[in-house]
N, C-alpha and C positions, 0 to 999 in steps of 0.2 A: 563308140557310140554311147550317147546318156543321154536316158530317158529322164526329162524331169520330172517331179513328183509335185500332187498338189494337195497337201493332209489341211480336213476339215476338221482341226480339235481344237480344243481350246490350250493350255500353255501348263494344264497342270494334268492332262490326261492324253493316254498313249493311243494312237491308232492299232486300230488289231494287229497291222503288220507289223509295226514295230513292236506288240506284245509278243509273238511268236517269236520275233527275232532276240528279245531279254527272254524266254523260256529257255532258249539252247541255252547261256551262259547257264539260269538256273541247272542244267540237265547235268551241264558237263563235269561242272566244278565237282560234284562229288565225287570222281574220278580223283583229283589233284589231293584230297583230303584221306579219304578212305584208303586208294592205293598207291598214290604215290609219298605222303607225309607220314600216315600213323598206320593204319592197321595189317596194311601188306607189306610193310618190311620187317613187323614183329612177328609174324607169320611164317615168312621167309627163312629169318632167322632162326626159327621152330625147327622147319622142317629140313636147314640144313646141317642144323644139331643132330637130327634123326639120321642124317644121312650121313654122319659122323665129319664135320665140319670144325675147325675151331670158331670160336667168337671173332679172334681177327682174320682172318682167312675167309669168313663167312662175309665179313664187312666188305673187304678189299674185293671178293666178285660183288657184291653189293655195286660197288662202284663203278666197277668194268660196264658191270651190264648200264649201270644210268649212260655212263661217257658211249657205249655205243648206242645206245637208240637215239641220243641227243646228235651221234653225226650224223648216221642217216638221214636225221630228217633234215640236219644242217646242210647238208650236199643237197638234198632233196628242193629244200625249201626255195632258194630261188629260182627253179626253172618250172617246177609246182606252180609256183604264184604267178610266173608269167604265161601258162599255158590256160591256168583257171582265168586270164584275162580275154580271151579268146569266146565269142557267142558259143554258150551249152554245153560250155567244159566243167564251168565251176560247180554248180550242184552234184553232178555226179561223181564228180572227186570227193567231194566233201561225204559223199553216201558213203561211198568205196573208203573211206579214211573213219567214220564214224563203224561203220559195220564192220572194220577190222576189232578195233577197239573194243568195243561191246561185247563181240564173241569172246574175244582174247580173256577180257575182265569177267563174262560169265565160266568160263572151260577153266579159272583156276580152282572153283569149286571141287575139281572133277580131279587134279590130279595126286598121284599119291604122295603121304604126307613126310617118303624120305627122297624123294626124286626132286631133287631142288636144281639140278641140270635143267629138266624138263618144265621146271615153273618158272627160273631165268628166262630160256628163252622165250617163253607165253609172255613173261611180263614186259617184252623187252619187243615184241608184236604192238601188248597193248599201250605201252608209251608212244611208238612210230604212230599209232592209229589215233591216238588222244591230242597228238601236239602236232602231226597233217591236218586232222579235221578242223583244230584254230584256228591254222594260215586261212581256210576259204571262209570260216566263219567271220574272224576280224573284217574279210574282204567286202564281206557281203552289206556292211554296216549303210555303205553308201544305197544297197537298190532298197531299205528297206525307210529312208526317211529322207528329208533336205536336209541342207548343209546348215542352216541355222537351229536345226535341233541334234545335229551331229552328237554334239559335248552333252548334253542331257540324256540322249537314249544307251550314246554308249554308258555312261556312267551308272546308268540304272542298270544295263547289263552285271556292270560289278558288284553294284548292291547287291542285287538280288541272288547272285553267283554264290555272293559269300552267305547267303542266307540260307541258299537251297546246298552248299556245300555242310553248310551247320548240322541240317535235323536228321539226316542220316548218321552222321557222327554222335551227335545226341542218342539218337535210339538207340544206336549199337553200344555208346559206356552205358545206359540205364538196363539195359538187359546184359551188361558183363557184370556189372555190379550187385545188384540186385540179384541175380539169376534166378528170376521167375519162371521161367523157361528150363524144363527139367532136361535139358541138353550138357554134354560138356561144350569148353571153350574153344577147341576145333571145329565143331558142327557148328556154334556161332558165327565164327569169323567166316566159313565154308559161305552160309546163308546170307553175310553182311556184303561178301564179292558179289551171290548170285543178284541181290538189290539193289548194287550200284550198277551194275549190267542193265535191270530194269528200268530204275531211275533214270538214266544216261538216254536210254531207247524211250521209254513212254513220252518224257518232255520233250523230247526230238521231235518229236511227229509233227507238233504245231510250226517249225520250221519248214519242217519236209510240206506239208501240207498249202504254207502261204507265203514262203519267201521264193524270188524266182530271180536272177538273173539279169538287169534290166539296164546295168553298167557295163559294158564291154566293147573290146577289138574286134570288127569283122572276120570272117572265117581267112584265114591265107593257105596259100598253099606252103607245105615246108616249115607248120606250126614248130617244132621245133624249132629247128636251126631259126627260125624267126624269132622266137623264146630268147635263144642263147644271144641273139643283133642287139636285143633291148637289152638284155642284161648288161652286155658287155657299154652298152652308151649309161646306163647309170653306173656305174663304176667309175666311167671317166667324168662322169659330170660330179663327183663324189670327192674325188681325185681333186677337181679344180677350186673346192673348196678345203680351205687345211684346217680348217678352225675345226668345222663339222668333222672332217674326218679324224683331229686328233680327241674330240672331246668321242668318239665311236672307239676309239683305241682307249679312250680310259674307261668305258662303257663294258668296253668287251671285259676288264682282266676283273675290276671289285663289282660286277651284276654275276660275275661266277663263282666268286667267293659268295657270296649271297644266295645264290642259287643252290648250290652246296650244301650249305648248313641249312637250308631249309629242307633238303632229300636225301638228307644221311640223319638228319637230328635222331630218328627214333635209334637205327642202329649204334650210334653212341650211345645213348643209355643203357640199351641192353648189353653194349661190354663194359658198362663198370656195374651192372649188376641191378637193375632198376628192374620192378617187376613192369607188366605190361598193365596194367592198371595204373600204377602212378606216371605211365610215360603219357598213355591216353588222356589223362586228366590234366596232366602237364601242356601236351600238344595243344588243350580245348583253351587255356587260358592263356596261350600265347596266341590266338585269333582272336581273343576276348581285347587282351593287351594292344594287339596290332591294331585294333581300328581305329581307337579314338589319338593314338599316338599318330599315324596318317595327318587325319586331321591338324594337330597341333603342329607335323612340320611344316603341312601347309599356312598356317596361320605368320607362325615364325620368319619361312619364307621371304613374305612381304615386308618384314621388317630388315633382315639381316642379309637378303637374298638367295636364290635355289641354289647356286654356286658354295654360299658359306654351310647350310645345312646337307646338302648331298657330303662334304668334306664331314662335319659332324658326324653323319651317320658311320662314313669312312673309319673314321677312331672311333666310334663305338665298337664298331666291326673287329679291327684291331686288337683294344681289351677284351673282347671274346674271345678271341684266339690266342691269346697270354693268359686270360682266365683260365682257359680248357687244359692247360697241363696239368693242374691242379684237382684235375675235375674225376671225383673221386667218390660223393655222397648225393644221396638226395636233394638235400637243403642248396649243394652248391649247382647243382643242374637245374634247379627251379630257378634260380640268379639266375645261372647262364641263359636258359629260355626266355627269362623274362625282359632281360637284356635286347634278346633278338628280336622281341617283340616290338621292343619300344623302337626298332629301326628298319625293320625288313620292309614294310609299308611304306613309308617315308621315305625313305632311299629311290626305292621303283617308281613310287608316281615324282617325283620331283627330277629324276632322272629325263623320265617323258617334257615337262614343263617345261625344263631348259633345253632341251634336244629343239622343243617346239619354239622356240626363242632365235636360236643359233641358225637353222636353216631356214633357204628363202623360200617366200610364199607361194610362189609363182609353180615352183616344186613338193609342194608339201608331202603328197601322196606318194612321191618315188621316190622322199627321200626317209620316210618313215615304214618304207618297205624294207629299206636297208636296217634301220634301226631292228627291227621286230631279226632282221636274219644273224646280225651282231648277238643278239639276245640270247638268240639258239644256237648259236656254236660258242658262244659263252662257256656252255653247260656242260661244256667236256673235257677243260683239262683239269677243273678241281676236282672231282670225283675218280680222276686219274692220277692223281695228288696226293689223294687223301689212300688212296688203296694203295700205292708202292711205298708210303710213306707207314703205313698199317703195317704192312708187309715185313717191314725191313725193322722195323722197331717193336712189334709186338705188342703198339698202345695203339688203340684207336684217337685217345688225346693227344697223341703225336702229329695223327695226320690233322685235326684239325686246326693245332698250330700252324702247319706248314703250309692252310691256306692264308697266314697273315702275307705273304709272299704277293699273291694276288690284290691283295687290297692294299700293299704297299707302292707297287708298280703301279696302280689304276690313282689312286691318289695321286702321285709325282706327276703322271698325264694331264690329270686333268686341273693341274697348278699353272698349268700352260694354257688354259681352255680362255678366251678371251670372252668377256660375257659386258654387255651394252645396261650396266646400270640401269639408266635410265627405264630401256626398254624393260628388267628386269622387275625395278621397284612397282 
């Protein structure tokens, strides 16, 4: 059932419902920045020095722990999303998925600072609870606006993600730097988890408060195994498409190379020796780097096509990980960040564009369900890669070589990917 909607605004201003709906993106993001990019895996790393850890030993569960919370939610995530289509399933999941999360991100305040077993697994809580509560949130995108403002409100969602991901990052280097705060830098970082806890729960509210529910399947009986009937007919309708499905196979191996070096970058720094101040400051200007390079792929795009620059990004990606054996000082890790900057943006929305291209209209909604589930089991054999690859060589710049592999194979896929010019240009 779909309930249609009828927004009385004008074309340059949000209905309240759609505001609440861009405040979660605002909530969440600083979740992806504070503990999944920069401050909780320097932290980590701290504490499982204290707990007599090596640097690569410390990386390689580093990795363990991302590749398992990314399967769970990966197993999880399509029968999740086909239950949350079902009337009065989705908001409650989405609670039960944020309130994991939130706790999880407030309680690592709380644990000791050589028990690095016991903050893995916290962390590995709050990843399943951060990256469940997405799937309903993306979901939810249809009950809170029309279809012809679809691209504009999600969009704004990202903006402002990346915005409201920033000022918490912001406060926390100005008070490491500065240290006006007669604290040490554990009791900081302790305070900076307890406020992304906050942050994540206080903007939530205006969701919780006025998004509701208003797109869904009647109640059935046997909601499951009725779950797993649909699933199993998008797979075959998926199947009958080869185009879509092999450019989903070059999607899945270089979005996890990508994904990778975007959730280990701190812990490489900190094994060739970077103090956690200049990784912070490093992290801030490869966000700073990544936005307006987005942009410019998109512009490029239209001239060259999403097909020619996704490939571009592909060998950028490449020389980073030929760069990284190398990668040894300061100077060379600032390249290498800034490198990534200039393609980690560009790569992800142009990925979308074309995906949006290649499948038919008729299907959009079920087949960009698929897409988002590729995305999330993506995220699990680089970080399993990178750790047996840590493991066995004793360099962390080993493993990240040995993601050129992924975006070697995701390249040669998608050389096969047939893409309609015309419809392109």
């Amino acid at each position: 059932m779909e309930q249609t909607k009828k927004l009385k605004t004008s074309r340059f201003r949000y209905t309240k419902l759609e505001r609440s709906w861009i405040a979660q993106d605002w909530a969440n993001s600083a979740y992806s920045v504070m503990i999944t990019t920069v401050v909780f895996p320097l932290f980590f790393k701290s504490v499982a020095e204290n707990g007599g850890l090596s640097d690569a030993t410390s990386t390689a569960y580093w990795g363990y722990a991302n590749s398992l919370a990314t399967l769970v939610v990966s197993i999880l995530a399509p029968l999740l999303g086909a239950i949350a289509d079902y009337k009065g399933y989705r908001n409650p999941l989405f609670t039960i998925a944020t309130g994991l999360g939130v706790v999880a991100t407030f309680s690592f305040a709380f644990i000791p600072d050589s028990n690095w077993q016991l903050l893995l697994f916290i962390y590995i809580l709050s990843a399943i609870g951060f990256s469940a509560s997405n799937i309903f949130y993306d979901a939810s995108l249809m009950d809170v606006t029309t279809g012809g403002r679809m691209d504009r409100v999600s969009s704004a969602g990202f903006g402002w993600g990346y915005i409201g991901s920033t000022i918490p990052f912001l406060i926390f280097i100005i008070l490491q730097l500065t240290q006006v705060l007669p604290i040490s830098t554990g009791t900081l970082t302790k305070g900076a988890f307890i406020a992304t806890a906050l942050w994540w729960f206080i903007f939530t509210i205006p969701y919780w408060k006025d998004v509701r529910q208003t797109t869904y399947i009647d109640k059935q009986p046997r909601i499951i195994a009725n779950s797993f009937g649909r699933l199993w007919q998008t797979v075959k309708n998926i199947r009958q498409h080869r185009n879509v499905f092999l450019f989903l196979a070059a999607y899945f191996f270089y979005i996890d190379g990508v994904g990778t070096i975007i959730t280990m970058a701190m812990t490489f720094g900190t094994d060739i020796g970077l103090t956690s101040n200049n990784l912070i400051v490093i992290m801030l200007v490869v966000q700073i780097v990544a936005f307006p390079f987005s942009i410019l792929y998109g512009v490029l795009a239209k001239r060259f096509g999403n097909k020619t620059m996704i490939f571009f990004g592909i060998v950028t990606y490449v020389a980073i990980c030929i760069f990284a054996i190398q990668l040894d000082s300061l100077i060379k890790f600032i390249v290498l960040a800034t490198l990534v900057g200039t393609a980690q943006g560009g790569i992800q929305s142009l990925s979308r564009s074309l995906f949006a291209q290649l499948i038919p209209v008729e299907s959009a909604n079920e087949f960009f369900g698929f897409y988002n589930i590729f995305g999330k089991f993506a995220a699990v054999i680089g970080p399993v890669l990178v750790a047996i690859t840590t493991q066995i060589t004793g360099h962390a710049r080993d493993g990240v070589f040995s993601l050129i592999v992924l975006f070697v194979v995701g390249g040669i896929l998608l050389f096969f990917v047939k893409v309609d010019h015309k419809i392109e240009n």
